[in-house]
Gaussian input, Z-matrix of N, CA and C with variables (Angstrom, degrees):
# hf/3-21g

backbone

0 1
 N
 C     1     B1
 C     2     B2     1     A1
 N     3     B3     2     A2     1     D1
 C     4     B4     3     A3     2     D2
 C     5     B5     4     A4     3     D3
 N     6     B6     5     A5     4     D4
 C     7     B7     6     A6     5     D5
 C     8     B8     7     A7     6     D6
 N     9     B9     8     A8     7     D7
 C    10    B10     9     A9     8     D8
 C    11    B11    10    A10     9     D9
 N    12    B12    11    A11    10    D10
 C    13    B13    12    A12    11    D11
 C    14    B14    13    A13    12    D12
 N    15    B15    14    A14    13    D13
 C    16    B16    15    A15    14    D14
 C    17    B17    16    A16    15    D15
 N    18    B18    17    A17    16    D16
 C    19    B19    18    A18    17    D17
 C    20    B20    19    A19    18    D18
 N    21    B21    20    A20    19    D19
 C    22    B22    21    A21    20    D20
 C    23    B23    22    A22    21    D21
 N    24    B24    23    A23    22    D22
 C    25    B25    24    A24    23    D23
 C    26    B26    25    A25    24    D24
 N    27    B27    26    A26    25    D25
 C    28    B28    27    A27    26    D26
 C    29    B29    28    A28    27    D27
 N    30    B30    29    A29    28    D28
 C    31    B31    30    A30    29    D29
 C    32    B32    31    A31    30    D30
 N    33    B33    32    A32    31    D31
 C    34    B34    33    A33    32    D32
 C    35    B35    34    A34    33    D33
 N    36    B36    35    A35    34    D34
 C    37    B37    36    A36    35    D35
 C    38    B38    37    A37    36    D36
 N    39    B39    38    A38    37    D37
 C    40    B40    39    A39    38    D38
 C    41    B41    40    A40    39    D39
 N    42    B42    41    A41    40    D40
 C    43    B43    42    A42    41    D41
 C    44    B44    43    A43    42    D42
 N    45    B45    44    A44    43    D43
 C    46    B46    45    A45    44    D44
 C    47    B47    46    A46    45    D45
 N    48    B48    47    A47    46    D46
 C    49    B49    48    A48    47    D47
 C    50    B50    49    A49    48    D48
 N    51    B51    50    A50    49    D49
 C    52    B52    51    A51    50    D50
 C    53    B53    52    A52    51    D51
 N    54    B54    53    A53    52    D52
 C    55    B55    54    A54    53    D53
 C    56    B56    55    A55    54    D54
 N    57    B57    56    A56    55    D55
 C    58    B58    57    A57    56    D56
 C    59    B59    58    A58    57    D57
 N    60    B60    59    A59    58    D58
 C    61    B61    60    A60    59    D59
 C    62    B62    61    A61    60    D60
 N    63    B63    62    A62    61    D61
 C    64    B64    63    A63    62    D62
 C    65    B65    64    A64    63    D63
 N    66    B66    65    A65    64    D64
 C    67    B67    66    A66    65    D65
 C    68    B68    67    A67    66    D66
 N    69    B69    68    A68    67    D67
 C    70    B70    69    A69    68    D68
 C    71    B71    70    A70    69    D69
 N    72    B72    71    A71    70    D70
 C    73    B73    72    A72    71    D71
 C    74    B74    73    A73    72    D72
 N    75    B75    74    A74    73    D73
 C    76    B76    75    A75    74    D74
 C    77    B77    76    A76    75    D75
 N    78    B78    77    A77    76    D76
 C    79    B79    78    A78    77    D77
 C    80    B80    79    A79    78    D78
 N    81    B81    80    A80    79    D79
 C    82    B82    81    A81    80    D80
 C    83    B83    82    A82    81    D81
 N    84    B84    83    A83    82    D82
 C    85    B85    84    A84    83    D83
 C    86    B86    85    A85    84    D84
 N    87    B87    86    A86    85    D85
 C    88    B88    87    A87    86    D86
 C    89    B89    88    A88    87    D87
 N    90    B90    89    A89    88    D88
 C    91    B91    90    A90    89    D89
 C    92    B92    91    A91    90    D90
 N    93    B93    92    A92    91    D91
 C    94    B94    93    A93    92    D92
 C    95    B95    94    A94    93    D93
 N    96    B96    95    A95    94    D94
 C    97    B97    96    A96    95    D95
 C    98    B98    97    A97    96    D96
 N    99    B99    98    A98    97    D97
 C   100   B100    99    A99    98    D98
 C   101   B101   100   A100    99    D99
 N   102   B102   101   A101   100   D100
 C   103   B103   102   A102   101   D101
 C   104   B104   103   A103   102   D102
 N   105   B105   104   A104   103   D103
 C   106   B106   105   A105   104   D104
 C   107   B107   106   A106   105   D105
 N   108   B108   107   A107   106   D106
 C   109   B109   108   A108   107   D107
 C   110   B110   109   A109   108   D108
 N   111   B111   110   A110   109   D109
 C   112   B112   111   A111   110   D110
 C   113   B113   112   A112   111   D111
 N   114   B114   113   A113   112   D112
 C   115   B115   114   A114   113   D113
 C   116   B116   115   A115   114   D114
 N   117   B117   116   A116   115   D115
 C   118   B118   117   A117   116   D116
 C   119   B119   118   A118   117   D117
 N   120   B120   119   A119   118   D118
 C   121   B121   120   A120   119   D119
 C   122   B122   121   A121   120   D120
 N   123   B123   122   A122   121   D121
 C   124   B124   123   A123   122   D122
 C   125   B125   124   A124   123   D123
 N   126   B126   125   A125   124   D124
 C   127   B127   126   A126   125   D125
 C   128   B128   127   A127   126   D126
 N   129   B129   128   A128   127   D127
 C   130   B130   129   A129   128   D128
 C   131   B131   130   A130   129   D129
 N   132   B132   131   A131   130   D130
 C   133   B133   132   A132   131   D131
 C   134   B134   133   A133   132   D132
 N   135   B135   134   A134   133   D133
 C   136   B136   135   A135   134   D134
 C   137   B137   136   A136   135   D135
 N   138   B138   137   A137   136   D136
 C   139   B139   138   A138   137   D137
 C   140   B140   139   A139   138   D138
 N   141   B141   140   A140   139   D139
 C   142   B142   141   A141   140   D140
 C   143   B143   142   A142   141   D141
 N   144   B144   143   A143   142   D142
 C   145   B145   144   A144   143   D143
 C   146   B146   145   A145   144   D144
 N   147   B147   146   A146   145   D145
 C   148   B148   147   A147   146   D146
 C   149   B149   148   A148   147   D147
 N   150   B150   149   A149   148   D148
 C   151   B151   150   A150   149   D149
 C   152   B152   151   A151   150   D150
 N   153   B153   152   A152   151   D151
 C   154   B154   153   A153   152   D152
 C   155   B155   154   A154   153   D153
 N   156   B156   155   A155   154   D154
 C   157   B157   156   A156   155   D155
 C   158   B158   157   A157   156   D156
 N   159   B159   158   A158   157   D157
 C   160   B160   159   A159   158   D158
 C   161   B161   160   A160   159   D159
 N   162   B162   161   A161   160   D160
 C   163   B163   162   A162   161   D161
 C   164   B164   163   A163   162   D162
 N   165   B165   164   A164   163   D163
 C   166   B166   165   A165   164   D164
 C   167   B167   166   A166   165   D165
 N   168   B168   167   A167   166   D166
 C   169   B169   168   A168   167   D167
 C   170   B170   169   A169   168   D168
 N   171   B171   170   A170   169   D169
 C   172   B172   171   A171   170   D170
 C   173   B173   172   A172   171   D171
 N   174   B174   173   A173   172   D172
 C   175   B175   174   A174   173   D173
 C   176   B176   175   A175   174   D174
 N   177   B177   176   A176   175   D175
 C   178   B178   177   A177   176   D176
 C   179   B179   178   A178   177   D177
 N   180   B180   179   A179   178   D178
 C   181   B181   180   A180   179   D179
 C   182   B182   181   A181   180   D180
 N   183   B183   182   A182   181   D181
 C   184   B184   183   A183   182   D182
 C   185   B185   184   A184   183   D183
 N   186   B186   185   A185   184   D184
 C   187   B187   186   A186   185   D185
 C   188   B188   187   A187   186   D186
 N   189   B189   188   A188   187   D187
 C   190   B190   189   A189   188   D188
 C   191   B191   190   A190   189   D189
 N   192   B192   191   A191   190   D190
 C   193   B193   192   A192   191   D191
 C   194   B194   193   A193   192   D192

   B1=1.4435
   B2=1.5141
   B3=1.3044
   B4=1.2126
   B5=2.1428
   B6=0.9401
   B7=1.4650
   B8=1.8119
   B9=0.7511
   B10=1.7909
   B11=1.9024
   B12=1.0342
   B13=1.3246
   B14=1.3966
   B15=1.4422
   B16=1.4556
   B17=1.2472
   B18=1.6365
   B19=1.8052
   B20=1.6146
   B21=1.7279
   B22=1.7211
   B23=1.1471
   B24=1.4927
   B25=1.4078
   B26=1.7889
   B27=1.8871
   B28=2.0584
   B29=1.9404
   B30=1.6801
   B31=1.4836
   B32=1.7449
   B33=1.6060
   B34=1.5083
   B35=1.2334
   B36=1.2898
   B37=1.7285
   B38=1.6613
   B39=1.3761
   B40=1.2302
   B41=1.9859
   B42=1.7888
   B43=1.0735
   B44=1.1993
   B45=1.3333
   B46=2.1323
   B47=1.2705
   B48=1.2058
   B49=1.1734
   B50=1.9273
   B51=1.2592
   B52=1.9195
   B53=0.9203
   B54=1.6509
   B55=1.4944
   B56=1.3584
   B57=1.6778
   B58=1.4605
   B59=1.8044
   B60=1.6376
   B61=1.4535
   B62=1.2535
   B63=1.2091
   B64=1.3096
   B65=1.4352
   B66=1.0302
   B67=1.7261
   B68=1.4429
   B69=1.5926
   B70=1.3998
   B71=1.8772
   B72=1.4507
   B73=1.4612
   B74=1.6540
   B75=1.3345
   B76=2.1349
   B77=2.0262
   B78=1.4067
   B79=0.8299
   B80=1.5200
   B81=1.1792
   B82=1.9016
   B83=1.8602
   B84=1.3641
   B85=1.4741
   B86=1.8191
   B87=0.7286
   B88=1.7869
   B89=1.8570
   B90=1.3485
   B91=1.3950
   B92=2.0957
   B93=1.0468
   B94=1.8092
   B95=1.3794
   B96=0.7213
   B97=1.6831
   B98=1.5731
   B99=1.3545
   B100=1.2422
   B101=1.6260
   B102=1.5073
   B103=1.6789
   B104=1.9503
   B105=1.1178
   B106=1.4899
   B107=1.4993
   B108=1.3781
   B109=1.4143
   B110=1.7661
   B111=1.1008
   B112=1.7730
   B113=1.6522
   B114=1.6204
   B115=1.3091
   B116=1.2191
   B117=1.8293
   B118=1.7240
   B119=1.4965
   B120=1.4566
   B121=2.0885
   B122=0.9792
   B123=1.6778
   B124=1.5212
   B125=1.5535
   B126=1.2161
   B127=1.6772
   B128=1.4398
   B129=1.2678
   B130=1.2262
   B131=1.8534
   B132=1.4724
   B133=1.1266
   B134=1.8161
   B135=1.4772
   B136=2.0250
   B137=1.8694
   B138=1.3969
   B139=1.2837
   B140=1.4809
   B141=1.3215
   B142=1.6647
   B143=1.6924
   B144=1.8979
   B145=1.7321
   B146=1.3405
   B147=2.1787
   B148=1.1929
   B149=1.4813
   B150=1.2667
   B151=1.4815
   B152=1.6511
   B153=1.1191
   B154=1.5145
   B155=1.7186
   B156=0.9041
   B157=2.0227
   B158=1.2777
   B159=1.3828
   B160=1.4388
   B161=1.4897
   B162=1.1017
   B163=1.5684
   B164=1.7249
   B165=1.3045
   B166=1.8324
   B167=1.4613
   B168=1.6062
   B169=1.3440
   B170=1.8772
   B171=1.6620
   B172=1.8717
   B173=1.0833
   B174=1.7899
   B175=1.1598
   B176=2.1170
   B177=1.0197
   B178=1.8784
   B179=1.3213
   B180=1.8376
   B181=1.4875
   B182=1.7347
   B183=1.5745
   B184=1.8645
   B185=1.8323
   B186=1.3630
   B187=1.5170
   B188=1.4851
   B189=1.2277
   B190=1.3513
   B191=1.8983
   B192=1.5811
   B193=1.9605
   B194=1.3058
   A1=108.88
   A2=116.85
   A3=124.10
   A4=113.79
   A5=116.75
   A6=147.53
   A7=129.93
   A8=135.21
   A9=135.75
   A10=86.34
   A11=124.52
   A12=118.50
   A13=124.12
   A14=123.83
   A15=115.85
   A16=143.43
   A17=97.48
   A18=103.91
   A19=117.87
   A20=99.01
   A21=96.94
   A22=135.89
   A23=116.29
   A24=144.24
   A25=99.47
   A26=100.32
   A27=106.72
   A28=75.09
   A29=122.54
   A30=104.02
   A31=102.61
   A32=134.93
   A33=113.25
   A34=140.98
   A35=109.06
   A36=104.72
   A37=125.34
   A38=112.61
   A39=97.89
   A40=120.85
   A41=95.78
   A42=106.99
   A43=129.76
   A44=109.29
   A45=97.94
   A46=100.69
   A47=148.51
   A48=141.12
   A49=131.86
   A50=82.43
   A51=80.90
   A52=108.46
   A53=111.51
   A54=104.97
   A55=108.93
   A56=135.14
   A57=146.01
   A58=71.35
   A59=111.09
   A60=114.48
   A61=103.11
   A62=128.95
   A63=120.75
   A64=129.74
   A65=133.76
   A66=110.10
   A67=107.28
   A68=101.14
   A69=127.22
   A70=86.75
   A71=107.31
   A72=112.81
   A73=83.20
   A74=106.11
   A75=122.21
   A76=89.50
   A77=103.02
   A78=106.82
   A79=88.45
   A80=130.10
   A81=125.30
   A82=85.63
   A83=96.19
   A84=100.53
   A85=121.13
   A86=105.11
   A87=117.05
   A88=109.62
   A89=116.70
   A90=87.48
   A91=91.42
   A92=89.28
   A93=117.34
   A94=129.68
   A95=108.55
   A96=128.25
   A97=119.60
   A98=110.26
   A99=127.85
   A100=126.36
   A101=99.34
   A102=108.91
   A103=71.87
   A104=107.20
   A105=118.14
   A106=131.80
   A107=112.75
   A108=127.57
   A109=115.82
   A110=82.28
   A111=92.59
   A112=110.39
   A113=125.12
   A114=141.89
   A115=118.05
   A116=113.75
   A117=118.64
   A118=91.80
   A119=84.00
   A120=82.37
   A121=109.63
   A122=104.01
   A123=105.30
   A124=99.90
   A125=155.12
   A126=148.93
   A127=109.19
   A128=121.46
   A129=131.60
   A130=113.66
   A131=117.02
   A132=135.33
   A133=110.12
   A134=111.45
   A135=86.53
   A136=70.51
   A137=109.52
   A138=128.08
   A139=126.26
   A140=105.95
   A141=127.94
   A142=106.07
   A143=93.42
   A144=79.44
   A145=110.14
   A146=119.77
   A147=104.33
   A148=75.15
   A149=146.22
   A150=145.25
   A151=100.07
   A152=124.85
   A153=108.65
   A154=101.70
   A155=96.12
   A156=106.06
   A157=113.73
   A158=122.37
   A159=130.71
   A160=109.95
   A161=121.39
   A162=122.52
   A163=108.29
   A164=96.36
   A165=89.71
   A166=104.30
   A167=100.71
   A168=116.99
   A169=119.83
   A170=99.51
   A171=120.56
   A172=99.73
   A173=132.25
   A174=130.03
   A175=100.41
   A176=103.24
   A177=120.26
   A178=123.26
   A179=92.07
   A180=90.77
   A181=115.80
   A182=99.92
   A183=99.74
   A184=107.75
   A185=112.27
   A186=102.21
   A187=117.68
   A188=129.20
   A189=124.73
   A190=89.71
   A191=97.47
   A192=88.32
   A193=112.14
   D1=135.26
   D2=177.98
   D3=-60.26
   D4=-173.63
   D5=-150.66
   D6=-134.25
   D7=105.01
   D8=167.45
   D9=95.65
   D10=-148.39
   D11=-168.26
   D12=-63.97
   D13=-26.21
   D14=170.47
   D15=-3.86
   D16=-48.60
   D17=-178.52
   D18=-77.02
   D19=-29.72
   D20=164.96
   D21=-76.61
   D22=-15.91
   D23=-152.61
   D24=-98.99
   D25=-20.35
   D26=-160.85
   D27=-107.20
   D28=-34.53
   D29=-163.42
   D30=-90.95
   D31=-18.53
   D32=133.91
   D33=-59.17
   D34=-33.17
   D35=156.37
   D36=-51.00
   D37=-48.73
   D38=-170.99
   D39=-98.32
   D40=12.21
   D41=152.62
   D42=-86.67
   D43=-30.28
   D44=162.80
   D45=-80.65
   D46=48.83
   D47=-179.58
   D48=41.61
   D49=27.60
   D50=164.23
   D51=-76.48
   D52=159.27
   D53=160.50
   D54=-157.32
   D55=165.58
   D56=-92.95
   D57=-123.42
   D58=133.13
   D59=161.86
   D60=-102.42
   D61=-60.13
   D62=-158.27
   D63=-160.19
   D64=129.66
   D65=-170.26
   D66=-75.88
   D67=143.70
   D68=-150.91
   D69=-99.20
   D70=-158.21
   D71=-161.37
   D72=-100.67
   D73=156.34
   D74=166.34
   D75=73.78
   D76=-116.62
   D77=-150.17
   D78=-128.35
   D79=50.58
   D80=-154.91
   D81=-143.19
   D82=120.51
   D83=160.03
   D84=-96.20
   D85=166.78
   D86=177.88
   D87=-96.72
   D88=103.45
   D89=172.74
   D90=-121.00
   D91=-172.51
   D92=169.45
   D93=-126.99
   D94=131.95
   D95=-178.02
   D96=-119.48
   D97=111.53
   D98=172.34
   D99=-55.03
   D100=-20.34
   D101=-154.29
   D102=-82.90
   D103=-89.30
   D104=-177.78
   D105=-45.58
   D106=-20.22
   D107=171.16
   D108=67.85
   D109=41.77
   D110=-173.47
   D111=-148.58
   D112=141.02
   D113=158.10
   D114=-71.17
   D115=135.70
   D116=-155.46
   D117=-153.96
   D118=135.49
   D119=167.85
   D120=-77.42
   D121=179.46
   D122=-167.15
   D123=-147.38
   D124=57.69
   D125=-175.54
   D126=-24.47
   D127=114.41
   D128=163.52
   D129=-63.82
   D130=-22.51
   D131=166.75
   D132=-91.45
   D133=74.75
   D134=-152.28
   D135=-124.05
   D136=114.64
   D137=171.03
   D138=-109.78
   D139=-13.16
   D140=162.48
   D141=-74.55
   D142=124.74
   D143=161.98
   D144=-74.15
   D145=-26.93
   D146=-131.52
   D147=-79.99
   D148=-51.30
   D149=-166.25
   D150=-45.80
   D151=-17.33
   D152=-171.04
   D153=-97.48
   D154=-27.21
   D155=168.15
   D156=-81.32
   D157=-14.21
   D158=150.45
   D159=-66.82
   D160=-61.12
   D161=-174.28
   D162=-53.76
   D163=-40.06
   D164=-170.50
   D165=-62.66
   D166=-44.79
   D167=-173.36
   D168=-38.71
   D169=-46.34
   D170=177.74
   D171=-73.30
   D172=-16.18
   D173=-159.94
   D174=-97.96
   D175=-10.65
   D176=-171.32
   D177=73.37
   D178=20.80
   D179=-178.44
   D180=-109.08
   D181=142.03
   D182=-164.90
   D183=-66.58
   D184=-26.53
   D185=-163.48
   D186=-69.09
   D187=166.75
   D188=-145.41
   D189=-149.09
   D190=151.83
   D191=171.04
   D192=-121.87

């Protein structure tokens, strides 16, 4: 299990219903998002809030941490 925000950043993701494609290269997974219709990495090492409010953000989702 990932580290620093990850676990909130994977349990709003998979409450708007994204979900996990594939593991990406290092330590970066691949997921998808329905709201936005597009594939986004994801750092299993994700220690940035502002990068994790980026991710929700590619993900089309408004909430913020």
């Amino acid at each position: 299990m990932g580290s620093g925000f990850y676990p909130q950043v994977r349990e709003i993701l998979l409450h708007h219903g994204c979900v996990f494609r594939r593991q990406g290269k290092g330590s970066h997974e691949i997921w998808f998002s329905p709201i936005s219709n597009r594939a986004f990495p994801v750092a299993v090492s994700l220690n940035s809030r502002i990068l994790a409010n980026t991710i929700l953000k590619q993900a089309g989702i408004d909430q913020r941490l």
